[in-house]
MARPA-156230 format. One record per residue (C-alpha): residue number from 1; residue in three letters; chain; y, z, x. Coordinates in nm, 4 decimals, always signed. Layout:
N
<rec NUM; ala; A; <Y; Z; X>>
...
//
This chain:
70
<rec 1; unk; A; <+10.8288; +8.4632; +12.9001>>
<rec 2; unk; A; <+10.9594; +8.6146; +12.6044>>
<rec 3; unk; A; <+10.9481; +8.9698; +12.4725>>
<rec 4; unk; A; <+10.6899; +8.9123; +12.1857>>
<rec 5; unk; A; <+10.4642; +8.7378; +12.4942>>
<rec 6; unk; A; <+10.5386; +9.0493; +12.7137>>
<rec 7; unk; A; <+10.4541; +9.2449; +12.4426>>
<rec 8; unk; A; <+10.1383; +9.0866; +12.3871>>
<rec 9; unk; A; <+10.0136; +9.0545; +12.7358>>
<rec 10; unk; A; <+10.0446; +9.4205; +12.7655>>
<rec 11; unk; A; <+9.9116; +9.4977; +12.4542>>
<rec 12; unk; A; <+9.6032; +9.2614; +12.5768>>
<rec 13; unk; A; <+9.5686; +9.4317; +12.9158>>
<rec 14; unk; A; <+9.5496; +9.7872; +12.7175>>
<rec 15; unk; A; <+9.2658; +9.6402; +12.4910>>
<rec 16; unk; A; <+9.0461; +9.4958; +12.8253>>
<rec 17; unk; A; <+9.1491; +9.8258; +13.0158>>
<rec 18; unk; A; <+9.0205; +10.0732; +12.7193>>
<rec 19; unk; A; <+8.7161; +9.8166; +12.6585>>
<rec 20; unk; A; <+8.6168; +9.8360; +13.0022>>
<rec 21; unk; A; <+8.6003; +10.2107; +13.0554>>
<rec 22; unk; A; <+8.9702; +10.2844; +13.0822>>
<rec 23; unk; A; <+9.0356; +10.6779; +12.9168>>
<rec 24; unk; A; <+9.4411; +10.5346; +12.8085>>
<rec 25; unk; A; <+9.7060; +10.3114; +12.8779>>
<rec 26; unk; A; <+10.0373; +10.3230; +12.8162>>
<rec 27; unk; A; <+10.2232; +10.0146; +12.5959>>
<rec 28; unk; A; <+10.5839; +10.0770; +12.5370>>
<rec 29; unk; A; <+10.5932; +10.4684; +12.6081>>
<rec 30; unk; A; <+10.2884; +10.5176; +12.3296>>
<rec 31; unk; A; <+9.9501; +10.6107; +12.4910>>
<rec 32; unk; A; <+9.6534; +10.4545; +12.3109>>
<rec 33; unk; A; <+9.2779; +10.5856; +12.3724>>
<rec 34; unk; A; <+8.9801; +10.4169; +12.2528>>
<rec 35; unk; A; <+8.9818; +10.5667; +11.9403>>
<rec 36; unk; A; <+9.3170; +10.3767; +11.8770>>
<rec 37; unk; A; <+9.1824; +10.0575; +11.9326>>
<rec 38; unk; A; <+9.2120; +9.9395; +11.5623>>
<rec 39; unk; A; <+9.5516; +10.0092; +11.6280>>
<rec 40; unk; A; <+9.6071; +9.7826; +11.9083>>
<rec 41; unk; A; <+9.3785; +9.5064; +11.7448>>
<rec 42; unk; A; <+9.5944; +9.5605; +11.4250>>
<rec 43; unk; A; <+9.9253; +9.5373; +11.7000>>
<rec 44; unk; A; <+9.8100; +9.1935; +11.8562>>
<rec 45; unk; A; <+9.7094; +9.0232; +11.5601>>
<rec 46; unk; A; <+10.1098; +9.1156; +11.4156>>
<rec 47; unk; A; <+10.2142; +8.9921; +11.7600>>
<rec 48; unk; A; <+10.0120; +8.6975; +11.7698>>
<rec 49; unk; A; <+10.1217; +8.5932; +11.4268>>
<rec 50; unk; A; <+10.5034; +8.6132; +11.5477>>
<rec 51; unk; A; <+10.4902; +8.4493; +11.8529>>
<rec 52; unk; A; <+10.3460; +8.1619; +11.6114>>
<rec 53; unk; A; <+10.6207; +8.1615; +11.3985>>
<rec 54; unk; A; <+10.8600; +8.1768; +11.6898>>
<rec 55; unk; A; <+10.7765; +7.8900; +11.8151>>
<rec 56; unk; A; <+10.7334; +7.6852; +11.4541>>
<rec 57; unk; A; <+10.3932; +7.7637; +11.4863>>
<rec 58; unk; A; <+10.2948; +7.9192; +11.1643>>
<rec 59; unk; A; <+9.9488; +7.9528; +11.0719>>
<rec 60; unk; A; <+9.8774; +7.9368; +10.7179>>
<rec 61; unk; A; <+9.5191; +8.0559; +10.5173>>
<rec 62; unk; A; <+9.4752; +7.9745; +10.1870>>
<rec 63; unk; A; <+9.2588; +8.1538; +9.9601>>
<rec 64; unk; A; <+8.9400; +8.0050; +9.7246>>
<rec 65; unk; A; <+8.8484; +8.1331; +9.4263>>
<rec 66; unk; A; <+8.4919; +8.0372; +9.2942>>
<rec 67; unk; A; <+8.4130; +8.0443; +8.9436>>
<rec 68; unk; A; <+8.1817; +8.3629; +8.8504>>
<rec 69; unk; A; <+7.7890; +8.2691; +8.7934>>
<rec 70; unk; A; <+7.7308; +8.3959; +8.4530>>
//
């Protein structure tokens, strides 16, 4: 397992704990609460994203643009 999955899996299991009536957990020495958990969100989609690209994986959104209704 590599460090981004490590990273991930804990960052996962602090998510589920908080979700599920945890007060905190501890990811790397930071404590997160549930009012951090747009923080961890934020944290695993970053992680999620490099673990793609890691592994030649790269996810890729385009954007549309409509024309305005006038």
């Amino acid at each position: 397992m590599t460090d981004t999955e490590t990273r991930l899996k804990k960052v996962r299991d602090a998510i589920e704990t908080i979700l599920t009536g945890g007060e905190s957990y501890t990811v790397d020495g930071v404590s997160y609460k549930r009012g951090d958990l747009g923080k961890l969100q934020s944290y695993e989609e970053y992680l999620e994203n490099k673990l793609e690209k890691e592994s030649g994986r790269v996810r890729r959104v385009s954007r549309c643009r409509f024309p305005a209704e006038g």
